[in-house]
C-alpha positions in Angstrom: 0.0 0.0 0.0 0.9 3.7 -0.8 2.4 5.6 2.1 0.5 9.0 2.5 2.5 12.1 2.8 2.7 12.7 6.5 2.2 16.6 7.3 5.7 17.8 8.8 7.3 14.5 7.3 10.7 15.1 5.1 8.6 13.7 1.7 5.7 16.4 2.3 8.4 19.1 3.3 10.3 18.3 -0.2 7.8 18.2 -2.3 5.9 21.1 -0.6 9.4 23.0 -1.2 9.8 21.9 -4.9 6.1 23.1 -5.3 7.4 26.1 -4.0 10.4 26.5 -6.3 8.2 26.1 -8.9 5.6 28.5 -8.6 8.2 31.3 -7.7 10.2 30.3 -10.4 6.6 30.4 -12.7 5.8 33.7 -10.9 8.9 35.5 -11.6 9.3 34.3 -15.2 5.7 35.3 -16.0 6.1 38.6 -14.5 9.6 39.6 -16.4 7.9 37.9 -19.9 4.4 39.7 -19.1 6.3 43.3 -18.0 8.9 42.5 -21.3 6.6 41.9 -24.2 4.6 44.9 -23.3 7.6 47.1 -22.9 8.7 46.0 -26.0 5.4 46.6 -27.7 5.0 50.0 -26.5 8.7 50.7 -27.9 7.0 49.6 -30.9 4.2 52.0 -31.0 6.7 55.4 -30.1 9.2 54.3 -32.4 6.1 54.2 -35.3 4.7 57.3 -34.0 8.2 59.0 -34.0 8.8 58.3 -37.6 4.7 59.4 -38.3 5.9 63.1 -37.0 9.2 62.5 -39.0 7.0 62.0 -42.6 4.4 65.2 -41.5 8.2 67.1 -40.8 9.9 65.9 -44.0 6.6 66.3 -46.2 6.2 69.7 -44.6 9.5 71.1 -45.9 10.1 73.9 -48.1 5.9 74.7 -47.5 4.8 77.7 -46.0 2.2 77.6 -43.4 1.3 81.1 -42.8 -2.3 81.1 -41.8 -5.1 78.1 -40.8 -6.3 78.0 -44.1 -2.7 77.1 -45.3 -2.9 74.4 -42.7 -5.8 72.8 -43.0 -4.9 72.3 -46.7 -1.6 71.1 -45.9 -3.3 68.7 -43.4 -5.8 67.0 -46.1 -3.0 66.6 -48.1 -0.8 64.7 -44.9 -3.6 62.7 -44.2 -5.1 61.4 -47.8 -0.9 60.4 -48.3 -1.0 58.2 -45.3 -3.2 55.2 -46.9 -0.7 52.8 -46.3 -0.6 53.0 -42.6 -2.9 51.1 -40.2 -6.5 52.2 -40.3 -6.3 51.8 -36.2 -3.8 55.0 -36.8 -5.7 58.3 -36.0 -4.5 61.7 -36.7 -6.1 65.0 -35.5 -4.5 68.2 -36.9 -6.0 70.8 -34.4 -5.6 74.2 -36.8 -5.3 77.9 -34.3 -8.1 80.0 -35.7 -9.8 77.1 -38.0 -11.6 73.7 -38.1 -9.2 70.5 -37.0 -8.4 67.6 -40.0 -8.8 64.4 -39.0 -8.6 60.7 -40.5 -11.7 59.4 -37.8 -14.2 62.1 -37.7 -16.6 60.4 -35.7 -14.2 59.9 -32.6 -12.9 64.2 -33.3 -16.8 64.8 -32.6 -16.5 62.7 -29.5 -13.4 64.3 -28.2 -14.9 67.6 -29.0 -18.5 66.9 -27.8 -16.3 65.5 -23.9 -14.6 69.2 -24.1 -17.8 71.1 -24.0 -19.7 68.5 -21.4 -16.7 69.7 -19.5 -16.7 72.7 -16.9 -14.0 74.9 -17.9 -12.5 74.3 -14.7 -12.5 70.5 -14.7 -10.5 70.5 -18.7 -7.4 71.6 -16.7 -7.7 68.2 -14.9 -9.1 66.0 -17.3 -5.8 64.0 -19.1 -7.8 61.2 -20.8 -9.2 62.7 -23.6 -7.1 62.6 -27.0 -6.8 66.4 -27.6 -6.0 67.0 -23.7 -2.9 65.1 -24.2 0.3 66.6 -23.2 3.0 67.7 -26.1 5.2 64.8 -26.3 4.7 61.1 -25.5 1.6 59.8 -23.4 -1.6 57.5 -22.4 -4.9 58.8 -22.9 -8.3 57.3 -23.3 -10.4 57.3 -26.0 -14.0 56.4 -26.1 -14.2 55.1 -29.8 -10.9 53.1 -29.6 -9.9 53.1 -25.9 -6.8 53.2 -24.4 -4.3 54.5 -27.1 -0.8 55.9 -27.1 -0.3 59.4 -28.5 2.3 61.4 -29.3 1.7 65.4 -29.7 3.7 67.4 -31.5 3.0 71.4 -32.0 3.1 73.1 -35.3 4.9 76.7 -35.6 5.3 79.5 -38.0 8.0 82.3 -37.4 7.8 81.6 -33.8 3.7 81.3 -33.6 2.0 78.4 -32.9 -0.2 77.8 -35.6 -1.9 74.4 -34.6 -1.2 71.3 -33.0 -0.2 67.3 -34.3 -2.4 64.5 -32.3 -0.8 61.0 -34.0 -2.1 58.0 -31.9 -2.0 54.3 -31.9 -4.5 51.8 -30.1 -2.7 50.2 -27.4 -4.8 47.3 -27.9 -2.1 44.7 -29.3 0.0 45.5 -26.1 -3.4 44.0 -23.8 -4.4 41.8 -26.5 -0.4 40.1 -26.3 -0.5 40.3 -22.7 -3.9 39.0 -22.3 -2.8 35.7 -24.3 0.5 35.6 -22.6 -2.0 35.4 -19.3 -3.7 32.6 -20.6 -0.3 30.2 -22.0 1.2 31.0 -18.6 -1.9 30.0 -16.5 -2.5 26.7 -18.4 1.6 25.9 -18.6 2.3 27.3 -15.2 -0.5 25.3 -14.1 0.6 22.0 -16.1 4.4 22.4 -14.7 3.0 23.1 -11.1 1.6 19.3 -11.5 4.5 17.7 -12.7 6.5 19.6 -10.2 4.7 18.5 -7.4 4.6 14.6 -8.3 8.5 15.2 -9.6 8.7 16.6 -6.0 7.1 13.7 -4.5 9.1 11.2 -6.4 12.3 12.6 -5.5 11.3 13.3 -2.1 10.4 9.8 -1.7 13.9 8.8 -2.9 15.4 10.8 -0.7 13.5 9.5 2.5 13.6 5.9 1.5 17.1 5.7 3.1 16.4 7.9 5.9 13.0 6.6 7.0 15.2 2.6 7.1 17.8 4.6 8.8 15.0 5.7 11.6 13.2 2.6 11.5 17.2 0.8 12.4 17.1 3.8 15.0 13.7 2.9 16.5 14.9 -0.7 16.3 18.1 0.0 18.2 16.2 2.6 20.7 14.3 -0.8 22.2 17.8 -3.0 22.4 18.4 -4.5 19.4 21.9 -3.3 18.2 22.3 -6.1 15.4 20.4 -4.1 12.8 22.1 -2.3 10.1 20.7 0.6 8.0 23.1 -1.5 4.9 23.3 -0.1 1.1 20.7 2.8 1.0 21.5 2.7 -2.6 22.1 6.3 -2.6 25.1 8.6 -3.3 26.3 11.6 -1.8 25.7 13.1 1.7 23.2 10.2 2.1 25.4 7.3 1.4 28.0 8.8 3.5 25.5 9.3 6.4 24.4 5.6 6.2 27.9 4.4 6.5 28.7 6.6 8.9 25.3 5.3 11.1 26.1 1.5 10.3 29.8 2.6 11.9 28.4 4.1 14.4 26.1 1.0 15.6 28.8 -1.7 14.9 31.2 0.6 17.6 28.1 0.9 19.6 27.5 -2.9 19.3 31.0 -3.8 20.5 31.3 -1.0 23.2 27.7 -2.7 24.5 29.6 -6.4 24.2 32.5 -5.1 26.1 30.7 -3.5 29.0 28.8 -6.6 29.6 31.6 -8.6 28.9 33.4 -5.8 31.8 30.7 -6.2 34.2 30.4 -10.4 34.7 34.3 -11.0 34.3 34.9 -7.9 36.6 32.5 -9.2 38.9 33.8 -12.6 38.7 37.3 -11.4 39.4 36.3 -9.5 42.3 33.9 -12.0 44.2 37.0 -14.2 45.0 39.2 -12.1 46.4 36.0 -10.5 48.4 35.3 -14.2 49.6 38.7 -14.7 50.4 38.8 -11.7 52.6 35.5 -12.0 54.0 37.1 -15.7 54.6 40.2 -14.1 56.2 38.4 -11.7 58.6 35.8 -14.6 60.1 39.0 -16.6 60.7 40.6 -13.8 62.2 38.0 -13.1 64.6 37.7 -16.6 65.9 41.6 -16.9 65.9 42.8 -16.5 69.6 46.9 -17.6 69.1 48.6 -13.8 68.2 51.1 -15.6 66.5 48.2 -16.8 64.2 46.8 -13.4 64.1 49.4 -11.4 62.8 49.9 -14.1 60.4 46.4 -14.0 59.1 46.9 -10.1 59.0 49.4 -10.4 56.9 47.6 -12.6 54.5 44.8 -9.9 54.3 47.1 -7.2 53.8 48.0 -9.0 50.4 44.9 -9.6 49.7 43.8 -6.4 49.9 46.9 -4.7 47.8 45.6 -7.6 45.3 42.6 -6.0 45.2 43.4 -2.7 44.8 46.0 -3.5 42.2 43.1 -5.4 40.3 40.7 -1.8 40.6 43.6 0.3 39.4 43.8 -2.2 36.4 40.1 -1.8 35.7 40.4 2.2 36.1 43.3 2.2 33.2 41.3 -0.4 30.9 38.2 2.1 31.3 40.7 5.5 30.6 41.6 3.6 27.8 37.7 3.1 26.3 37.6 6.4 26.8 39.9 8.0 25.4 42.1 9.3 28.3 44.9 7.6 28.9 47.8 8.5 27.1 49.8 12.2 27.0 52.4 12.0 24.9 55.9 14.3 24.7 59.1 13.7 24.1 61.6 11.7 26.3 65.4 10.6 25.8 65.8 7.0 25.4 69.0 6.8 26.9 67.6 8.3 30.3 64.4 6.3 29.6 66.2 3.0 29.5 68.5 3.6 32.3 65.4 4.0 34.5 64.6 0.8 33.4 67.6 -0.9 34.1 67.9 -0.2 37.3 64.2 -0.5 38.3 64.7 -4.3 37.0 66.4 -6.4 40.1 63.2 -5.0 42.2 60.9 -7.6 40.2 63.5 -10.5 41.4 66.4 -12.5 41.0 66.9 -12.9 37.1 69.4 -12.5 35.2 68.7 -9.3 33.0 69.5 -7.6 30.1 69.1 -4.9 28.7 69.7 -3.6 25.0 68.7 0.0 24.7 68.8 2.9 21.3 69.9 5.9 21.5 67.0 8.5 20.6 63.8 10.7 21.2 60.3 8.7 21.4 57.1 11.4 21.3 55.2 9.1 24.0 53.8 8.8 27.9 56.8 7.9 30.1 54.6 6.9 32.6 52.6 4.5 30.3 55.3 3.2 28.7 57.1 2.3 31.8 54.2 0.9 33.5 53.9 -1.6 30.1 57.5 -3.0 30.2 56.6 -3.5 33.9 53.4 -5.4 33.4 56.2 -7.1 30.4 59.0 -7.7 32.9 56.6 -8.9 35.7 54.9 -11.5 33.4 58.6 -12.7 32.5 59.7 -13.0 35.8 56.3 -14.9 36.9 57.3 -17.2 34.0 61.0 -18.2 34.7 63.0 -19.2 37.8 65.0 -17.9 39.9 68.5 -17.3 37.4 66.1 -16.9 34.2 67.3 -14.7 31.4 65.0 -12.0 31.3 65.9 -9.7 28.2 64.6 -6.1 27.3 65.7 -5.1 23.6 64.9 -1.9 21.8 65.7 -1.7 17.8 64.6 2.2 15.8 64.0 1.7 12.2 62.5 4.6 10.1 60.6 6.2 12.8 59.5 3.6 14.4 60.8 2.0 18.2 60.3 -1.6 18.9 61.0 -3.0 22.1 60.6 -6.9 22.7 61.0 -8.2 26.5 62.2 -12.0 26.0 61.9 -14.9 28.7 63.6 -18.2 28.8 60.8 -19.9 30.5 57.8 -22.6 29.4 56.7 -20.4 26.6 53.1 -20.3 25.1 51.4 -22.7 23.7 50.4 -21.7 20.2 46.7 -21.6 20.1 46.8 -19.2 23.5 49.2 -16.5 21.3 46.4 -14.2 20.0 44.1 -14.9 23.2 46.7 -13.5 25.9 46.1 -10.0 25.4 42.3 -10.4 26.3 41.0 -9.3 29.7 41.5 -11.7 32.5 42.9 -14.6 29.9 45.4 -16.4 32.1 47.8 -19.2 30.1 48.3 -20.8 33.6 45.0 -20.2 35.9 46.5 -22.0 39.2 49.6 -20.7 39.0 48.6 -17.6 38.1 46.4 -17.2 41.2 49.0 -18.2 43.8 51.0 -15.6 42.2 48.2 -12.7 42.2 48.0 -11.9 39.3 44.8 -10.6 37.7 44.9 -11.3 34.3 45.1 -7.8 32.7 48.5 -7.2 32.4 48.5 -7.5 28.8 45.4 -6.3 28.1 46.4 -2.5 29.9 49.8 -3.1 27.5 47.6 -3.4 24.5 45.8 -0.4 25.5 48.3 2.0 26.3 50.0 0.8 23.1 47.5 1.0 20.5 46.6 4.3 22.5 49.9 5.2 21.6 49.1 4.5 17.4 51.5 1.6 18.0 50.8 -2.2 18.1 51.7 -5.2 20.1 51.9 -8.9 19.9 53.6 -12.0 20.8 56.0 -15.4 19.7 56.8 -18.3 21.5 58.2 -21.5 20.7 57.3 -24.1 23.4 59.8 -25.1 26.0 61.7 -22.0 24.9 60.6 -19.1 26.1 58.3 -16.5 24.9 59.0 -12.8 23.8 56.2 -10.0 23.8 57.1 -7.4 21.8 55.5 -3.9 21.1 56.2 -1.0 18.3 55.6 2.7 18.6 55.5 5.4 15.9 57.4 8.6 16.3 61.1 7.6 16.7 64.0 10.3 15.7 67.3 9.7 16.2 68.6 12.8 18.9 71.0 15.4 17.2 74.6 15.2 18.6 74.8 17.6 21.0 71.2 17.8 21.5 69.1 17.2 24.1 65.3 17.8 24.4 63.9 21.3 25.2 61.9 21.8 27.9 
């Protein structure tokens, strides 16, 4: 079934727009064609009326016009000579002192018989009559032939004015052309109107076919169900991009959701056993009467408790890190960087270490860095025995730094190598719990690295050892002599 145009609804709002367009467009076009053709007609009628008073002039020359009776004669004679023009053409030759010539006596006796209806002091207002006309160009109206455009033109003698030239033209092909331009434009106008309104309605319903799937995936979305997708629109342009853009949008949406449940039960699981542990600890502790056994029990939930608040910290970074927060970059001298490192190392335990450092300037978060090749180190010392080779080796190669932290240990087995950066993935889940760990380590060195524009991963061969290793963008090698400003 046909959806209706909804008032207020993007279709109705294009096509009322088009519709819009349209007339304006109509309006404005009719009005400069309908204002034009009658200029231009009206130009028509001076420029014949002009060259009238230019024959009477040139058919006038080298004759003497010295009284009326002179005139009048010379006025029969105008007039019987202009046969060829259009009958519509009148011509009144209003003779001082004698009896006016004219080419339409019957609408000379009407001018006349309007003059003497007249009071005399109403002719000085009254501009519509032919022989009230003003010298030179104007519009009067004429009862025989209506509205008509005259052109006046005095005649002279020696300085005297001897009589007057009334040429005028009907102005009815300027109405007449203007009346039929009325009627073409009101029966086109009103035919393009229609096709612009369904043309409107068609394209209007193109352009909402995407966007009203796109609010229907919205609404969907709005009640929980982040699966949908809005897909190919089928459209170009702004559109297309916007769709893309939405089905981005709800796939980042989609795995932001999946994380923050997938957050919430493993956090929750994490936490409930070192909370029963402790709750474990303090009911032993208050039924313990030895003091020997009591400090001893102390003790325990002391560690427990540092446990636990190393496991919150390690949630706080992983949620900087979804937002957007964790990382502040500057420069730092590797050289410095790495001696830090080096002797920070014999804290984590009795290994033998080494360390291969470069030389240069690293844009990046001291801080974060140091707290990954920590999280590195520790995991390497958790891994290997007392006397393991624990190794930290950086390498720079066209702007990049990669340090890889190497163990001598079991190693991992293959199928876990992708799977140990994930939150709370433990390659050894007894041993890992005597040790405390809490199984985001790597997953906070992911963070910070890929924070970072960087990226990390890991190789192992079985039985000998593993190596994580990470790379970060914005390596230079430092200037001789140079050290960084602060």
């Amino acid at each position: 079934m046909a959806r209706r145009l909804v008032p207020g609804g993007l279709r109705a709002q294009l096509a009322l727009a088009i519709a819009l367009v349209t007339a304006v467009a109509l309006t404005v076009s009719f009005v400069a064609v309908y204002r034009g053709t009658g200029a231009r007609l009206r130009d028509r009628i001076d420029a014949d009326l002009v060259t009238q008073v230019g024959e009477w002039d040139q058919l006038r020359a080298g004759t003497q016009l010295a009284n009326a009776r002179d005139v009048e004669r010379f006025a029969r004679r105008f007039i019987d000579s202009q046969s060829y023009h259009p009958a519509s053409r009148v011509f009144v030759i209003d003779v001082a002192g004698g009896e006016p010539v004219t080419n339409h006596p019957r609408i000379l006796k009407q001018e006349q018989a309007r003059e003497h209806e007249n009071e005399p002091e109403e002719q000085d207002e009254l501009v519509d009559g032919l022989l009230d006309a003003p010298v030179g160009l104007s519009d009067v109206s004429v009862e025989e032939a209506g509205r008509m455009r005259v052109l006046v033109r005095p005649i002279a003698n020696d300085g005297r004015r001897i009589g007057t030239l009334y040429v005028a033209d009907p102005l009815t092909p300027v109405s007449d052309a203007q009346a039929s331009l009325l009627r073409t434009f009101a029966l086109v106008g009103s035919l393009a109107l229609a096709l612009a309104v369904a043309v409107g309605v068609a394209i209007a319903t193109l352009i909402a076919r995407p966007l009203r799937r796109m609010a229907g995936v919205a609404a969907a979305v709005d009640s929980g169900d982040l699966s949908l997708r809005a897909g190919t629109v089928g459209a170009r342009g702004e559109v297309g991009v916007l769709a893309g853009a939405f089905d981005h949008m709800l796939a980042r949406l989609e795995r932001a959701f999946a994380r923050q449940r997938n957050f919430v039960s493993d956090a929750s699981h994490e936490l409930r056993t070192p909370l029963a542990v402790l709750r474990a600890q303090v009911e032993l502790l208050d039924r313990e009467s030895d003091e020997h056994a009591r400090r001893e029990g102390t003790r325990v939930l002391l560690r427990r408790l540092d446990e636990l608040d190393r496991l919150v910290d390690d949630l706080l970074t992983l949620v900087s890190a979804e937002a957007g927060r964790l990382v502040q970059p500057r420069p730092i001298d590797l050289e410095d960087f790495f001696e830090d490192v080096r002797r920070d190392l014999p804290l984590f335990g009795e290994r033998d270490f080494h360390v291969e450092p470069v030389a240069g300037i690293l844009q990046v978060d001291p801080d974060r860095l140091t707290q990954v090749l920590r999280n590195l180190v520790r995991n390497a010392v958790a891994h290997t025995e007392p006397g393991g080779r624990v190794a930290v080796i950086a390498q720079a190669r066209d702007g990049w730094l990669t340090i890889a932290v190497s163990d001598d240990g079991p190693g991992i087995p293959p199928e876990q190598l992708e799977r140990v950066f994930e939150r709370f993935h433990r390659v050894d889940e007894g041993r890992a719990r005597e040790r405390g760990g809490t199984g985001l380590g790597l997953a906070i060195a992911r963070a910070i690295v890929e924070a970072h524009g960087g990226r990390i991963w890991a190789e192992s061969t079985p039985g000998a050892g593993a190596t994580i290793a990470l790379e970060l963008p914005g390596y230079r090698p430092a200037a001789t002599g140079a050290g960084i400003r602060p």
